[in-house]
Structures are given as structure tokens and as C-alpha cells.
C-alpha positions in Angstrom: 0.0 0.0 0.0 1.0 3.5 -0.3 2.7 5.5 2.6 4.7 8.1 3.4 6.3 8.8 6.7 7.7 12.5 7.2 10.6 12.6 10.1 13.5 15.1 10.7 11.1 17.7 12.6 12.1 19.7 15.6 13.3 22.6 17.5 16.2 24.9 15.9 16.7 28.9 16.3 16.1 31.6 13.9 18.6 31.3 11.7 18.9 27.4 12.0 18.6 24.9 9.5 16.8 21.3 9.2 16.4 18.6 6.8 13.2 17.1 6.7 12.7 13.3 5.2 9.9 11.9 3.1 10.1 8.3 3.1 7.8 6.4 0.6 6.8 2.8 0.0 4.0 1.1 -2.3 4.6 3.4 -5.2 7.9 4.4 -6.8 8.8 8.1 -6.4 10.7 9.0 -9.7 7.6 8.5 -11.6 5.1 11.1 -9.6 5.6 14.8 -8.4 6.2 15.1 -5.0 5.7 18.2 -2.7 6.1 19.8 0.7 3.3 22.1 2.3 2.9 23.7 6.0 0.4 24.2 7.9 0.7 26.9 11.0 -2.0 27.5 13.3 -5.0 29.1 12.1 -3.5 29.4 8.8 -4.3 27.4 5.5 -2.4 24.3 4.2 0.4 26.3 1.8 2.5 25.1 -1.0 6.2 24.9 0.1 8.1 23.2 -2.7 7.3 20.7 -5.5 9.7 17.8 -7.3 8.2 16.4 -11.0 8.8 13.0 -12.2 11.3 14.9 -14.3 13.3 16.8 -11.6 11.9 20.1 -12.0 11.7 21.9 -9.2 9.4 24.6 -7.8 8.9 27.1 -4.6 6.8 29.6 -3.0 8.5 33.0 -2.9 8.9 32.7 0.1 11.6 30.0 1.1 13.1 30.5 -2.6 17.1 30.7 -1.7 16.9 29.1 1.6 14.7 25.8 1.1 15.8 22.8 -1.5 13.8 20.2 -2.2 15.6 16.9 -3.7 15.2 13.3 -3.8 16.9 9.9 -3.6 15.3 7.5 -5.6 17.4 4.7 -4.6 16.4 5.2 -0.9 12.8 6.3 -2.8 12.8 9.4 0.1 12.1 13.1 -1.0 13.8 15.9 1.3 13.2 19.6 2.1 16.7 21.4 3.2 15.3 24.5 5.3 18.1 27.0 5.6 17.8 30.2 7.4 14.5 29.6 9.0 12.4 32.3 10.4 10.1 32.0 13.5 7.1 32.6 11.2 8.0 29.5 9.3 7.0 27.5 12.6 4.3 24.7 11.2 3.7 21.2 10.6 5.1 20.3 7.5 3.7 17.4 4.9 4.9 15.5 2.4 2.2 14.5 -0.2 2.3 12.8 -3.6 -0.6 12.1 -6.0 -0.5 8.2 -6.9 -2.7 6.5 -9.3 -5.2 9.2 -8.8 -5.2 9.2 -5.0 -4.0 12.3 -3.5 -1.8 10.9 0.0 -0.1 12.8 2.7 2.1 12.1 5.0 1.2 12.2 9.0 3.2 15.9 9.0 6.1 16.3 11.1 6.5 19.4 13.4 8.7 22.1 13.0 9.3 25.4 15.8 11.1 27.7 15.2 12.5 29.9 18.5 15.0 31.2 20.7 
């Protein structure tokens, strides 16, 4: 069956940087865009980045420079490097993939950012 499990999540400063892992099984992910979205309290589910089936890359304005998404497909895990994060970027992030025309999402994985 399909599944992705998020991990790397945490606590780092302003300023800090994480890597945040999206490991799939059930579906092979060089063949589907991936993407990353957050969600902060009260706020809406946003687009963070996105990875085609071609490599292609894109980002919200916000994180472009600072966030990278890539992939691995011999581990079949996508990843979001977060550089110079901002306190406002404090949400729960998600990995999600559309699969055989099935939207899936990850459980999210938590990420504060503070001093």
C-alpha cells in the first residue's frame, strides 16, 4: 500500500537549518511529483516546494534561496533542506504525492522555530 512517513522535525533557532525526510513505500517516487506544504495555526495548508517525475523543481517565494527540495530514488525518500528559517515558518510540514489518482499525505512532522 501507499505510505509516506515525514521525520526530521524539531526545534532549531532563527537562523537554523533542518532537513526534513519523506520516506515512501507502495509506489515508486521518480515516476510522480512530490511536494512539501505547512500548515501553522490558524493558517491554510500552503504550497512549500514541489519535485516532477522529471526533476523540475518549484517554490513559493517565500523560502526560494533558503529551502531545497531533492530526492533519492534509490532510498525512494524526497527531502526539504530549510536553511535560514524564520520563526514565522513555525508549522507542521507534509509530504504528499498524487499516486494513481489518490492524492496521500504524509502524518506531517512538526517544525518550531525559537529562541
Amino acid at each position: 500500500q501507499v505510505q509516506l512517513v515525514e521525520s526530521g522535525g524539531g526545534l532549531v533557532q532563527p537562523g537554523g537549518s533542518l532537513r526534513l525526510s519523506c520516506a515512501a513505500s507502495g509506489f515508486t517516487i521518480s515516476r510522480y511529483a512530490m511536494s512539501w506544504y505547512r500548515q501553522a495555526p490558524g493558517k491554510e495548508r500552503e504550497l512549500v516546494a514541489r519535485i516532477t517525475s522529471t526533476g523540475s523543481t518549484d517554490y513559493a517565494d517565500s523560502v526560494k534561496g533558503r529551502f531545497t527540495i531533492s530526492r533519492d530514488n534509490a532510498k525512494n525518500t524526497v527531502y526539504l533542506q530549510m536553511n535560514s528559517l524564520k520563526p514565522e515558518e513555525t508549522a507542521v510540514y507534509y509530504c504528499k504525492g498524487n499516486i494513481w489518482g489518490r492524492v496521500y499525505w504524509g502524518q506531517g512532522t512538526q517544525v518550531t522555530v525559537s529562541s
